[in-house]
C-alpha positions in Angstrom: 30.6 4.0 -36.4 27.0 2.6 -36.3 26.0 3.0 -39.3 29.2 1.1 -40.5 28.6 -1.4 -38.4 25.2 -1.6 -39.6 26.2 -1.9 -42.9 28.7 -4.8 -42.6 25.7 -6.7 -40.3 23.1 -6.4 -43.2 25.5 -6.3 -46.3 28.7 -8.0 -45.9 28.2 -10.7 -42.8 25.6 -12.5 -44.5 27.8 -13.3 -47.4 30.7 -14.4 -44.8 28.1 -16.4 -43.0 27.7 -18.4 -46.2 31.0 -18.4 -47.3 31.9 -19.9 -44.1 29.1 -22.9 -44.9 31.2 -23.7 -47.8 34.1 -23.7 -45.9 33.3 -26.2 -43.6 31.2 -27.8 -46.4 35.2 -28.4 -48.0 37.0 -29.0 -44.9 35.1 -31.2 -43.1 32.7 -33.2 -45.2 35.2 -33.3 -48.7 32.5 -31.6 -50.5 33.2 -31.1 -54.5 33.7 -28.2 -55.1 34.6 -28.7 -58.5 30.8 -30.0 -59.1 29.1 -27.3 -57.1 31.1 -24.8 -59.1 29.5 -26.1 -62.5 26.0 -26.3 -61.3 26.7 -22.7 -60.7 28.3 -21.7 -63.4 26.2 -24.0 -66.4 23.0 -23.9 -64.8 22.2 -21.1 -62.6 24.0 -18.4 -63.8 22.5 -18.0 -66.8 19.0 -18.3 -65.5 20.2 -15.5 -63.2 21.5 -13.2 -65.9 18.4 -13.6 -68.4 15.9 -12.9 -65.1 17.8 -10.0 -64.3 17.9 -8.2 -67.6 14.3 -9.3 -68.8 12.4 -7.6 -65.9 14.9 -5.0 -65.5 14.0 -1.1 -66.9 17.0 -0.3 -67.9 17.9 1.5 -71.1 20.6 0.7 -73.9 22.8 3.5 -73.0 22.9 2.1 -69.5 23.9 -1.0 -70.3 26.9 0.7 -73.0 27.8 2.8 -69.8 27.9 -0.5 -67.9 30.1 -2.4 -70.6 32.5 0.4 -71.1 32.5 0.7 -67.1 33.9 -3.0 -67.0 36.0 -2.7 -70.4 38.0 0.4 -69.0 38.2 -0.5 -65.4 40.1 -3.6 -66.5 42.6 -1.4 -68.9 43.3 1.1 -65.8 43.9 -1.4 -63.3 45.9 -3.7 -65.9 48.5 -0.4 -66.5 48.7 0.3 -62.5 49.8 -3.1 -62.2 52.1 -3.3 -64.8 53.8 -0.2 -63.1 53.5 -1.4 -59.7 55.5 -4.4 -60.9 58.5 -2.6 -62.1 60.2 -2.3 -58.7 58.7 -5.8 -57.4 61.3 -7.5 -59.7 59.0 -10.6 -61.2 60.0 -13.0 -63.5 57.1 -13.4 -66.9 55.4 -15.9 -64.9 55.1 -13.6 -61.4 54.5 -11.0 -63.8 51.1 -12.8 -65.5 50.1 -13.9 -61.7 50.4 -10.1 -61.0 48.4 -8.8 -63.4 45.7 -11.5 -63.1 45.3 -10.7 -59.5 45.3 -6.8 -59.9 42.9 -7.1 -63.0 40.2 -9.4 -62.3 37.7 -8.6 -58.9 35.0 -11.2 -57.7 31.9 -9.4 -59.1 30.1 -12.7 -58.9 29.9 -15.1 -56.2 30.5 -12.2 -53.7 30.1 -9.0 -55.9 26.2 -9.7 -57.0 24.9 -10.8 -53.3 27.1 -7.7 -51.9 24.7 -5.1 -54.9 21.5 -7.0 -54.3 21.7 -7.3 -50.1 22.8 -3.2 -50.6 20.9 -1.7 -53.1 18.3 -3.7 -54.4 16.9 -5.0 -58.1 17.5 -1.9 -59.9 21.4 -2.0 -59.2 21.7 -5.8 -59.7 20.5 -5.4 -63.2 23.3 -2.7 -63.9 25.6 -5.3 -61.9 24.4 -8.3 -64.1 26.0 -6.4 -67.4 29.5 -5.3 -65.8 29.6 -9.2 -64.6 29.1 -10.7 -67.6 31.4 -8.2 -69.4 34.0 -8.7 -66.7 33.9 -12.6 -67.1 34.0 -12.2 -70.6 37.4 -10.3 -70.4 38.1 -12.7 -67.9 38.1 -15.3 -69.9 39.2 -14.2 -72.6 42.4 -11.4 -71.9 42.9 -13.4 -68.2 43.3 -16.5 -70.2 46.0 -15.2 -72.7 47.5 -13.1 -69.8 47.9 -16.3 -67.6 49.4 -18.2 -71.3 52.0 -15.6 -71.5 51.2 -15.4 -74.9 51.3 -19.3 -75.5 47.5 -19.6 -76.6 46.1 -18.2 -79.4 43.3 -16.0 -79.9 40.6 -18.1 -81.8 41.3 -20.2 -79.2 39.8 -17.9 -76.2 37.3 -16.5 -78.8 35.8 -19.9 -78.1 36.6 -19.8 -74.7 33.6 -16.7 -75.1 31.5 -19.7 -76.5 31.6 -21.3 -73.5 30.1 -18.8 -71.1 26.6 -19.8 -70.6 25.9 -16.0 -68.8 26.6 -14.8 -72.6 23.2 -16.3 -73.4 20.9 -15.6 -70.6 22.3 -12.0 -71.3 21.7 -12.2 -75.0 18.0 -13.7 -74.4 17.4 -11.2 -71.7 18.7 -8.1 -73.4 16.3 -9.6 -76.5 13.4 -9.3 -74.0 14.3 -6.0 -72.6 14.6 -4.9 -76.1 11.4 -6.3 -77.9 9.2 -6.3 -74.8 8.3 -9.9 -75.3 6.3 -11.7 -73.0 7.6 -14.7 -71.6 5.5 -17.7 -71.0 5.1 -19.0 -67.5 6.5 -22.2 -68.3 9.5 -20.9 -68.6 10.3 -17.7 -66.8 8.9 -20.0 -63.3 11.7 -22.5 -64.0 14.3 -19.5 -64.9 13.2 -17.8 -62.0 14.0 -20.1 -59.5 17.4 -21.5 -60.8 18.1 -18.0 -60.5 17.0 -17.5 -56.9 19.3 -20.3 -56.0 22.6 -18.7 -57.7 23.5 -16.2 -55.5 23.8 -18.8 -52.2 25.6 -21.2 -54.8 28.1 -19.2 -55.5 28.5 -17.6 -52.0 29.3 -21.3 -50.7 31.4 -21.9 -53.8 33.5 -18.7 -52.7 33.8 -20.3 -49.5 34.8 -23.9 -50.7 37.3 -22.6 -52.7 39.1 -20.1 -50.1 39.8 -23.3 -47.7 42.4 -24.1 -50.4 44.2 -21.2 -49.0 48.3 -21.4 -48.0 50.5 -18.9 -46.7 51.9 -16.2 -49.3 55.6 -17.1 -50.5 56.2 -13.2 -50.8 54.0 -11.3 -48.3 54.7 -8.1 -49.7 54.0 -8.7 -53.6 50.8 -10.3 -52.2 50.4 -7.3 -50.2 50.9 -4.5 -52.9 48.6 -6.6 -54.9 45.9 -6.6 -52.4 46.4 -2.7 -52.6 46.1 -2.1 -55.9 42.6 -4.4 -55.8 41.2 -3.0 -52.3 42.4 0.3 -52.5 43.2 1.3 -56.3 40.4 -0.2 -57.5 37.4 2.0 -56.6 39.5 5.3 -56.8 39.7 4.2 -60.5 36.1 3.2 -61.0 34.5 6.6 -59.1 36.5 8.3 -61.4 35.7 6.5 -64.7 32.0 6.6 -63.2 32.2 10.2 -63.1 33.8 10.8 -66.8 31.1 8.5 -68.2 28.8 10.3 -66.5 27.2 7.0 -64.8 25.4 7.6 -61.9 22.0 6.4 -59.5 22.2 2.6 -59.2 24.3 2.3 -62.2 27.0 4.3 -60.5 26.4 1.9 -57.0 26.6 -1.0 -59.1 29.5 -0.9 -61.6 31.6 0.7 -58.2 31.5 -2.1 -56.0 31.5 -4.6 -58.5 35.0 -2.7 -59.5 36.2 -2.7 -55.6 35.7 -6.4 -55.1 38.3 -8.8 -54.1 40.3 -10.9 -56.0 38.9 -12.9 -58.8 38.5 -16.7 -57.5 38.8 -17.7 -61.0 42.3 -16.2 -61.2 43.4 -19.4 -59.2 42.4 -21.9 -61.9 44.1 -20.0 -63.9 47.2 -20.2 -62.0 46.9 -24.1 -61.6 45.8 -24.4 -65.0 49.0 -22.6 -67.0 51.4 -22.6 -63.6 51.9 -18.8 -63.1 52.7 -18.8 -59.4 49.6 -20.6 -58.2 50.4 -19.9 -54.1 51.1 -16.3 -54.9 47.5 -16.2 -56.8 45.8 -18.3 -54.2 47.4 -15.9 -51.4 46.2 -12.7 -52.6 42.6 -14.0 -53.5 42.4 -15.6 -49.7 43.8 -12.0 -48.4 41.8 -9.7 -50.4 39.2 -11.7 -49.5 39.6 -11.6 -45.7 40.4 -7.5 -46.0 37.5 -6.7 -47.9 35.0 -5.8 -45.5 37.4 -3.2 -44.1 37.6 -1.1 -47.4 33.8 -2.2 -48.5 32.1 -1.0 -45.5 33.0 2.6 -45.9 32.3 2.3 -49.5 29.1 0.9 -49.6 28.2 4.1 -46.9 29.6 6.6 -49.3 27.7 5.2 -52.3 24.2 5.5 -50.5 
């Protein structure tokens, strides 16, 4: 018990300590948090991604374990869900709200602190790849789940475009490649708009939770809470295992897999109306839950 207790002090409490900043940040002084999300999400990101891969020793076959990691993590999850929601009754719009929740976990403004506070530079290198692969699917299937087939696919091929991680990972998987040295003048300025995303999007996770409302149907919210809490990590031990991934590639592509509910999940919600409450529900549940199934994980993993 003390050593889980130690791990939630060190690992997990500071990122609630944060959130809870951003929370009040939203509540009480009507802070944007549209804004603060796109400083994060233009500007720091990317610097964070390109920092991480350029000074990181990892290999090309890591980074293939870590995309196929992400890539099949999604597919499992996306099929436990889609049978899950046979006996749940949902109409095609609970249905894509469903999915969406079950599919997408917060690897980054709660899974990325969580692998750094944990284990270090070496796993948050392995983390940066699944993250950007996950927000690629993200954006890209999560859109065209949440559409219910209304948009089209050239369409979220240049919803791809629009991820500015893409190119911090694509200049720092250049560097990690070629072994190119990096002037100061810029890896200074790169390095510390990366320092500063990982408390950005912390109190962006928290601004955005204080939009939370009571579920309309506690127990679909609560099955999909399962499935991301509980499902979730049995799936990605297993995949880690058949892809032979392991060290603090295994440590990082695991939690990242056993986050919460994507925040992102609720835009799309609001954005194509797919039972926004429902969404927003589950991500403020999952969320809250988290550190109960986290804990234990993050002891097991080393």
């Amino acid at each position: 018990m003390n050593v889980l207790l130690s791990i939630f002090a060190s690992d997990i409490l500071p990122v609630f300590l944060i959130a809870g900043a951003g929370f009040l940040l939203a509540r009480k002084l009507q802070a944007s948090v549209k804004t603060m999300s796109r400083v994060a999400f233009y500007a720091l990101s990317p610097c964070l991604a390109f920092k991480m891969l350029a000074t990181s020793k990892m290999t090309g076959s890591d980074a293939v374990r870590m995309v196929l990691m992400a890539v099949l993590v999604t597919a499992a999850m996306g099929l436990l869900a889609r049978l899950a929601a046979i006996p749940l009754g949902l109409n095609r719009a609970e249905l894509s709200a469903f999915l969406l929740v079950a599919m997408f976990s917060n690897g980054g403004n709660y899974g990325l602190p969580v692998v750094m506070f944990a284990f270090g530079s070496d796993a948050m290198s392995h983390a940066i790849v699944y993250f950007v692969t996950s927000a690629i699917l993200t954006y890209t299937l999560g859109g065209l789940i949440a559409a219910a087939g209304k948009r089209s696919m050239t369409r979220a091929m240049v919803g791809i475009a629009k991820v500015p991680a893409v190119y911090g990972v694509a200049a720092g998987a250049f560097v990690l490649v070629t072994g190119l040295s990096v002037p100061v003048a810029f890896m200074r300025p790169a390095g510390l708009l990366s320092d500063a995303a990982l408390p950005m999007m912390i109190l962006v996770l928290g601004m955005q939770l204080e939009r939370a409302t009571l579920p309309e149907r506690p127990w679909t919210v609560a099955v999909a809470v399962a499935l991301s809490l509980l499902a979730a990590p049995i799936v990605a031990l297993g995949l880690a295992s058949l892809l032979q991934v392991s060290g603090s590639a295994r440590q990082a592509s695991v939690i990242l897999a056993s986050m919460p509910v994507a925040v992102i999940t609720t835009i799309f919600a609001l954005e194509f109306d797919v039972a926004p409450t429902f969404v927003t529900s589950a991500v403020f549940l999952s969320t809250l839950l988290s550190p109960l199934t986290l804990t234990p994980l993050l002891a097991y993993l080393g």
